[in-house]
Structures are given as C-alpha cells and as structure tokens.
C-alpha positions in Angstrom: 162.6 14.1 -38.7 162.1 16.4 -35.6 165.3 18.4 -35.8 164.8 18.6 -39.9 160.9 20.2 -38.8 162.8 22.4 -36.5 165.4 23.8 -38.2 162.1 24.5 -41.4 160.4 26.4 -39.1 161.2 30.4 -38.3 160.6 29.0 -34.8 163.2 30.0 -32.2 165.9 27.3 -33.7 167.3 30.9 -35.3 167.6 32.4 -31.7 168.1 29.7 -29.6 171.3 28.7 -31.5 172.4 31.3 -33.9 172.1 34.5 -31.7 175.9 35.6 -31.7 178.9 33.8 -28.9 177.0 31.1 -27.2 178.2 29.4 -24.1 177.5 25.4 -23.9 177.8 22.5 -21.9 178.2 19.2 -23.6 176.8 16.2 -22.0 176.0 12.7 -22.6 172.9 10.9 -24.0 172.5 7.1 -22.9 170.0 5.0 -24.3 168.4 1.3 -22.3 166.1 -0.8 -23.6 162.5 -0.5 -21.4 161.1 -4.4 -20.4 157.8 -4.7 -19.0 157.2 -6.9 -16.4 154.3 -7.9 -14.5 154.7 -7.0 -10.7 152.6 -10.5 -9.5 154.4 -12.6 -11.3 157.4 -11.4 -12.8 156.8 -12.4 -16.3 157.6 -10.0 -19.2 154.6 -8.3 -21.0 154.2 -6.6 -24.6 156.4 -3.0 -23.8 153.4 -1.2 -26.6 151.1 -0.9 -23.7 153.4 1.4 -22.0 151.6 4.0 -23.8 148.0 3.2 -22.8 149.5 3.3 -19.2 151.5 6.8 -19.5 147.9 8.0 -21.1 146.3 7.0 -18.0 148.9 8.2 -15.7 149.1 11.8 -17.4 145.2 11.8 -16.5 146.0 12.3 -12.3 148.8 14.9 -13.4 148.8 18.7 -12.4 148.3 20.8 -15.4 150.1 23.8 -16.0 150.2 26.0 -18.7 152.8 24.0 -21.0 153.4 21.0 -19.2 152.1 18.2 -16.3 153.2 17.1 -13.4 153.0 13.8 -11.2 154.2 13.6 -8.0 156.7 10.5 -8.3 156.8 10.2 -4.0 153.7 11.1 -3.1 154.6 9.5 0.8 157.0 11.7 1.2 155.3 15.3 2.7 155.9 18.2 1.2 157.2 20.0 4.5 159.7 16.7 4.6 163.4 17.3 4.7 163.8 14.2 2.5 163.8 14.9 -1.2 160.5 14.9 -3.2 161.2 13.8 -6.5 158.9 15.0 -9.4 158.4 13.9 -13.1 157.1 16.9 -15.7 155.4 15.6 -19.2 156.0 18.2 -22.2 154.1 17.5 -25.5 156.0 16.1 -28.1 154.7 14.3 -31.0 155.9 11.2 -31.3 157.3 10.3 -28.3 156.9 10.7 -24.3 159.3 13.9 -23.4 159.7 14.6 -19.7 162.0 16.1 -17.1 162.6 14.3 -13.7 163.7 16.3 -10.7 164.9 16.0 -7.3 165.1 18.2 -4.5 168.1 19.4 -3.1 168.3 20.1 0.2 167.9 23.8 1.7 171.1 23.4 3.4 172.9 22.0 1.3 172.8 25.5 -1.1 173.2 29.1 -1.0 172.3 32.6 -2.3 174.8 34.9 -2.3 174.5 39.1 -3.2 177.5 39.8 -5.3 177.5 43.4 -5.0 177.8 42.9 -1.0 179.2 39.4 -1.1 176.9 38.6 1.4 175.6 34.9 1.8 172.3 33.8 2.7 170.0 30.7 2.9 168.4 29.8 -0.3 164.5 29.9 1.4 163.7 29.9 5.2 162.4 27.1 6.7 159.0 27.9 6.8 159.6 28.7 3.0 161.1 25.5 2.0 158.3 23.8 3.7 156.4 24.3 0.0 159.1 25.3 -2.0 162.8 23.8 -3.6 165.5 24.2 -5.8 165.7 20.7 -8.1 168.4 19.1 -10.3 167.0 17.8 -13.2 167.4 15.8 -16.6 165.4 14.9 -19.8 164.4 11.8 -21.4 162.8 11.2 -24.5 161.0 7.2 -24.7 159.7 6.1 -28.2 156.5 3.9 -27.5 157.2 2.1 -30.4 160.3 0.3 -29.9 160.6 0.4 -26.0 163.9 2.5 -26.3 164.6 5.4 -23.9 166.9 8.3 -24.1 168.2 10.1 -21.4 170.6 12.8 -20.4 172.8 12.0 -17.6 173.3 14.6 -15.0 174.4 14.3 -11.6 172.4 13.9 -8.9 169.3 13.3 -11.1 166.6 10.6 -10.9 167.8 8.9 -14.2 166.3 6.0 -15.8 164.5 4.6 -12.3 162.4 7.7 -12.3 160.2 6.4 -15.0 160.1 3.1 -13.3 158.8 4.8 -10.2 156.2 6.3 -11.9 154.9 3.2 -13.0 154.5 1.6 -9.6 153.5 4.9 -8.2 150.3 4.8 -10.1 149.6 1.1 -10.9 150.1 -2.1 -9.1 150.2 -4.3 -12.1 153.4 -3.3 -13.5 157.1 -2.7 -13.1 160.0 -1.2 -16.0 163.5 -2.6 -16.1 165.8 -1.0 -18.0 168.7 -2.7 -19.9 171.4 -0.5 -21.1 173.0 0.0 -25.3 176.2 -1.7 -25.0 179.0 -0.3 -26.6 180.5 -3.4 -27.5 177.3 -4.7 -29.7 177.8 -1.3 -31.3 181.2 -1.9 -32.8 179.7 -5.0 -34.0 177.1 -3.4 -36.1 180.2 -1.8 -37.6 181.9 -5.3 -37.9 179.4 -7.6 -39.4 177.6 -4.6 -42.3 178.5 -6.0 -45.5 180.3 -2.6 -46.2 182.3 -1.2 -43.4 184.4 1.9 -43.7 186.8 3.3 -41.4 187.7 7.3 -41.5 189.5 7.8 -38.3 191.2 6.3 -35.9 192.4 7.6 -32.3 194.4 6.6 -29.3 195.3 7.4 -26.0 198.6 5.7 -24.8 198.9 5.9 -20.6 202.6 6.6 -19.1 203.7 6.1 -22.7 208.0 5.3 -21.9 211.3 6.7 -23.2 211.4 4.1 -26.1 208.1 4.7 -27.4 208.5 8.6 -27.0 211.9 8.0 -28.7 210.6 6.2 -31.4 207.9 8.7 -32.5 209.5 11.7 -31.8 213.0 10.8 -33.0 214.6 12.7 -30.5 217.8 12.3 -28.9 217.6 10.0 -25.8 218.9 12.7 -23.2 216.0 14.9 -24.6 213.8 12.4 -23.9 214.6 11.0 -20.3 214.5 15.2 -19.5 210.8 14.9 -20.9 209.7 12.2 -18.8 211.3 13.1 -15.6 208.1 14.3 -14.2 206.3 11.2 -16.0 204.1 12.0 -19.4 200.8 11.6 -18.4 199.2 10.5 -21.7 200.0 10.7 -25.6 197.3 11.0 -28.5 197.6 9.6 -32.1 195.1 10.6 -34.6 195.3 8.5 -38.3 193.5 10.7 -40.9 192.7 10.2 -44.9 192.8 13.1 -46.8 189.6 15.2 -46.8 186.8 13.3 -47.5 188.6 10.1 -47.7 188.3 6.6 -46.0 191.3 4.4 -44.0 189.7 1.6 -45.3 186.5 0.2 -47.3 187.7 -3.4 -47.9 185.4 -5.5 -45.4 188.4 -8.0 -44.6 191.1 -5.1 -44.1 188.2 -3.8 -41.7 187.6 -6.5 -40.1 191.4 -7.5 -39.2 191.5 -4.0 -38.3 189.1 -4.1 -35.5 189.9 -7.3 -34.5 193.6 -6.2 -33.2 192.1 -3.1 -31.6 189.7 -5.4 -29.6 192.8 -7.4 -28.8 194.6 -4.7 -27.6 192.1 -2.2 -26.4 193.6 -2.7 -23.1 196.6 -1.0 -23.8 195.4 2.4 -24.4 193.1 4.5 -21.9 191.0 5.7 -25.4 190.3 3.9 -28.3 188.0 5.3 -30.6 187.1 4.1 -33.9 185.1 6.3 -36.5 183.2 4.1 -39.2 179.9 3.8 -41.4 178.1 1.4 -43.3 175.2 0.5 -45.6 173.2 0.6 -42.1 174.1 3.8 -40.9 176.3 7.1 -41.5 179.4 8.0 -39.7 179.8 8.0 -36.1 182.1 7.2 -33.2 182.9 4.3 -31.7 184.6 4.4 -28.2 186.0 0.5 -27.7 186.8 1.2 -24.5 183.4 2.3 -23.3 180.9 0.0 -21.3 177.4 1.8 -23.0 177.0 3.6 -26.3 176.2 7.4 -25.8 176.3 10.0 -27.6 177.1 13.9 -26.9 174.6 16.8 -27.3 175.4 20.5 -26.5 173.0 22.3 -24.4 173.4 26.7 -24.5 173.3 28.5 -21.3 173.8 31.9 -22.7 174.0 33.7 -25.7 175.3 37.1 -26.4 173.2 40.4 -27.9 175.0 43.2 -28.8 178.0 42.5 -26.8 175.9 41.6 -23.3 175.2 37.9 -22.2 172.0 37.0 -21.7 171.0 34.0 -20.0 168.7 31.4 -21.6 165.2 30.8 -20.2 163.6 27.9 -18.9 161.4 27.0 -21.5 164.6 27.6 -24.2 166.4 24.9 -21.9 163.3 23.0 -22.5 163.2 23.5 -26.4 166.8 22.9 -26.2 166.8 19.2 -24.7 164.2 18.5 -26.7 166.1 18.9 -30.0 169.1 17.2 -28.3 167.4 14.0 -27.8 165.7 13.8 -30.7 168.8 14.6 -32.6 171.1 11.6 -30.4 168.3 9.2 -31.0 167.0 9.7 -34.5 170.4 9.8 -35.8 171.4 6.6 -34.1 168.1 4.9 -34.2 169.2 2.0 -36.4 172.0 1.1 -34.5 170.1 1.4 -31.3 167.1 -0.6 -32.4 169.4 -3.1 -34.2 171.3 -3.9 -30.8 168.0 -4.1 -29.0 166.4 -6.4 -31.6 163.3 -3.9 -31.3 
C-alpha cells in the first residue's frame, strides 16, 4: 500500500529515515469510528457522503503552495487573545490527510538567545495580532469505511476538530466519533478460527516478599532488605524460541485469555501478542480502554557528525507514512470492530 509505494520510490523515505543517528519521539495513533448525523433531526445518515462535503468544503479554503487551509473559528478575530484554531488539507490519494492546530497563547511562551541567555516574548503584541505559534496533530480519515486516524498530542484539537469543520461550513450536518475499543480487539484474537499467541507480558504493582521470594529464590532477609523502600513494579516476559509460538491450539488460546481477562486486574500491564487467519501479529494491551497503535516521528538526524533538524514539510511527509502505516496495517481489525 502507501508505505510499500513509499519505500519503492528514491523519494526522501532514504533521507528522511536512513540519514545516520536519528532522534524520535514515539506517539500514539487512535482510531474512532465517524457517524453522520443530521443536525435537524438527529437521525444518522450514509457516512460515504462525507466526501462530497469535504470536496465542497476544500472549495472556500486558502490555497497555498502544498496545502489548504480553512479557518475552523472564523468568530473568533484574528487580533483575539482566545485561540484560533485552524485545519490544513494535504493531498493524499486515497484518503483525507490534514493537520489541526491551535493557538497558543503569546504569554504563555518564550524565546530565549542561548548565547546571551537572554529571554524575550515570542511576538509583540501588535505582532501577535496576525501571527501565532500552534500545537498541532495529523489525522488521516478513509472515506470509504468512516474510520479516522489520529495522532494524539497534547493540547491539540483532536477528533472534534473535524466535527467543527463540518458545522463551520454546513448547517445540515454534525460528526460523532465513537472510539476502537481495546477490548473488541482481543476478541478478534479470541473468536479467529486460528489464534496464536507469541508473547506474553506483565506488570505486577507492589509485588510482596513472598512473591519476590518465590521468583527469585532468595533468602528471606535478602528480600525484606529489597523491599524496605517498597518495589515499585516487576515485569515478566514468557518467550518461545525464535520464531516460535506459546500456543496455536484454539482451546489452549482460548483458556488462556480467558484467565487473563479474569485477572487482568491484578497486574498494572497486561499485554498479549497474537495473530490469526485475519491478521498478522500485533499487541494487545488488556488493560487498555481504546486500541492504538505507536508510530515514531524523527526530529533530527545527523550528517557527518552535526544534527540537523528536520523541516516542516519532512514532519509532514513523516506523519503521513505514520498513519498510513498504523491504519493499513491494522485495517482488518479496525474495520472488523466497527462493522464498516
């Protein structure tokens, strides 16, 4: 798909990613169902048309030279101190790719010289009258089965931002947004015809001096010296050998998960990797509310031993694999669990 095109191409996939030490932040990818309702009546109409209305919208955007913008609160002046919030549209395609961004307050920031130390508004005021510094995220929607993805970052717009730019530029119609639980996730896992389990992890809280003592084997006055300042946490990992399975007998599998569902509330992690016929290995965390998924994003890279900071329009190219990546990879499970 996408990232497969991508990584064909001499395209910058070969700099963006493979330029010497790179320096990345992982975040998380959520994915919600998108409902369209009708705003006079609340009744729920066909999601395909969201297309037709994102055309129309896109029409009474700004163009620039690789993207549009639409002003998602156009009551709100520009020379306001509350937050404009703005929604850019990047070709992509299959899909609706965008960035939503909101304003962060002037004050709320600064600018520093680090050769001086000196510290300094980001803009005047008669400069951030026109002007702002924004926090941001990336979602990617797929017109065709009503599924958005989205990065979550603090402090940005998020899921409603989409929904605001419905009402902002039609009265007939509102979005609502129902997450990917975790739970029907597992389920998928549970109910494929051939289940297989590779890893299995947990996370005991506070674990005591018995259980410590049991594991470890160590002599009890080792122990209660150990815990005097209380363990915090302990991790088990069960392994195969390389390239091996814990299980691939659906029953074993199955009485498997249903202790860990059982006792899920005793650990603070409990993550289960599996596959089946349906789809190819990937975590499960049982003690997560909504199925996500982690993408790196590269802030740097390094060129002949000197760091050099990624551009905006790498950042860009870099979501965009990211999200196509956490979606197509899950899209069977994802469009399972929202019957799409």
């Amino acid at each position: 798909m996408f990232v497969e095109k991508c990584q064909m191409m001499e395209y910058d996939l070969s700099k963006l990613y493979f330029m010497g030490d790179l320096r990345m932040a992982s975040m998380t990818v959520e994915f919600f169902k998108v409902v369209l309702k009708n705003s006079a009546n609340d009744g729920e109409e066909d999601y395909k048309i969201i297309k037709s209305i994102f055309d129309e919208i896109k029409k009474k955007s700004t163009i620039h030279s690789n993207y549009k913008s639409i002003d998602l609160s156009p009551e709100i002046e520009p020379n306001s101190v509350e937050p404009k919030e703005v929604m850019d549209f990047f070709e992509d395609e299959n899909y609706l790719f965008g960035r939503a961004c909101r304003k962060k307050l002037n004050n709320a920031m600064l600018k520093r010289d680090y050769q001086t130390l000196q510290a300094d508004e980001v803009f005047t005021d008669a400069e951030s009258r026109k002007q702002g510094i924004e926090v941001f995220t990336f979602f990617l929607y797929d017109y065709k089965k009503g599924i958005v993805s989205i990065v979550n970052a603090k402090g940005a717009p998020g899921t409603k931002a989409l929904g605001k730019a419905i009402e902002t530029y039609t009265s007939e119609y509102k979005l609502e947004f129902h997450n990917i639980p975790n739970e029907e996730g597992i389920r998928v896992l549970y109910n494929s015809e051939s289940p297989q389990i590779s890893t299995l992890e947990f996370e005991v809280p506070t674990p005591d001096a018995e259980f410590l003592q049991s594991v470890l084997g160590l002599d009890e006055e080792v122990i209660r010296e150990m815990i005097q300042d209380d363990v915090f946490s302990t991790s088990i990992s069960l392994k195969p050998i390389p390239y091996g399975k814990l299980s691939r007998k659906k029953e074993t599998v199955r009485n498997i998960l249903d202790v860990l569902f059982k006792r899920k509330g005793n650990f603070s992690k409990t993550v289960v990797r599996g596959s089946s016929e349906k789809f190819n290995s990937r975590n499960f965390d049982l003690n997560a509310k909504m199925f996500t998924y982690p993408i790196d994003v590269k802030t740097y890279r390094t060129e002949y031993g000197k760091k050099v900071n990624y551009n905006l329009q790498d950042v860009v190219e870099q979501f965009r694999v990211g999200l196509h990546k956490a979606y197509e990879e899950n899209y069977d499970l994802i469009v399972g669990i929202a019957d799409r």
